[in-house]
C-alpha positions as CSV (number, residue, x, y, z in Angstrom):
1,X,-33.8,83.0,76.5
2,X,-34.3,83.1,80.4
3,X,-34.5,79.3,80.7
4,X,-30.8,79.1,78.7
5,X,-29.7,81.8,80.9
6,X,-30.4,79.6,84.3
7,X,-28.7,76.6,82.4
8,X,-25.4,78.2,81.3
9,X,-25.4,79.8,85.1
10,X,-26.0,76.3,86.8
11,X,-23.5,74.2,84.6
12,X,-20.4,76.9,84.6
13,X,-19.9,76.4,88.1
14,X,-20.5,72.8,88.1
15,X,-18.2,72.7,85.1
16,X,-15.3,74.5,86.7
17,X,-15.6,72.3,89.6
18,X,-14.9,69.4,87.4
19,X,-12.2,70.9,86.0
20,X,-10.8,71.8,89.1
21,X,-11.2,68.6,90.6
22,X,-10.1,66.9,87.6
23,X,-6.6,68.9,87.4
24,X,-5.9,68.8,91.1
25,X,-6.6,64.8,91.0
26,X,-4.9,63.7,88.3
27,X,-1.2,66.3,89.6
28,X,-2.3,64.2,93.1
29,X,-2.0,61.1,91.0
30,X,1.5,61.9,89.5
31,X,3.2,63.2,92.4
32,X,2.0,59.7,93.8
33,X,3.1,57.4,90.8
34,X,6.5,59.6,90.6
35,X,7.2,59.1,94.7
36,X,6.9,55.4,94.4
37,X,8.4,54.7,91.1
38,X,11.5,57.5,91.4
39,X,12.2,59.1,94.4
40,X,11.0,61.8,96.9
41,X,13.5,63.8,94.7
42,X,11.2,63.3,92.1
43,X,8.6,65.2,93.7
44,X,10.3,68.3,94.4
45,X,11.6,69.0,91.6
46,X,8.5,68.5,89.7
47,X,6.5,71.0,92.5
48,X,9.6,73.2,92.3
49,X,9.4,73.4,88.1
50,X,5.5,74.2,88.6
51,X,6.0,76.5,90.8
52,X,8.3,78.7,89.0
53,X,7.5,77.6,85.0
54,X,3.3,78.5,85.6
55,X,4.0,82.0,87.0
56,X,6.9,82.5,84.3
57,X,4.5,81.4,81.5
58,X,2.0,83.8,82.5
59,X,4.2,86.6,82.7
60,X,5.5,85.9,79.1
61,X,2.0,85.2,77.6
62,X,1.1,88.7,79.2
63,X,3.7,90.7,77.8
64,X,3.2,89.1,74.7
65,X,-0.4,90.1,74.6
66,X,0.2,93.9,75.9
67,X,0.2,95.6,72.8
């Protein structure tokens, strides 16, 4: 019990800096690959759709889920 305790408490923060990593390389990655194949233009409105859709997502999946 103890020694799968120290496990899950190692590899959950290794884990979610993966993930982390993972997410912020591969949005690094297509804001690269859309600057040189579209335009700057590209960019923006891609950071400006994330910027408004994620918070406006979460607000709809928490009203949805306040009973």
């Amino acid at each position: 019990m103890q020694g799968s305790r120290f496990k899950m408490a190692v590899l959950f923060p290794i884990l979610s800096v993966l993930v982390i990593a993972g997410y912020a390389g591969g949005l690094g990655v297509l804001f690269i690959v859309l600057d040189e194949t579209l335009s700057k233009w590209a960019v923006v409105v891609l950071g400006t759709a994330l910027v408004v859709a994620v918070p406006g997502i979460a607000a709809l999946l928490e009203s949805r889920l306040q009973d």
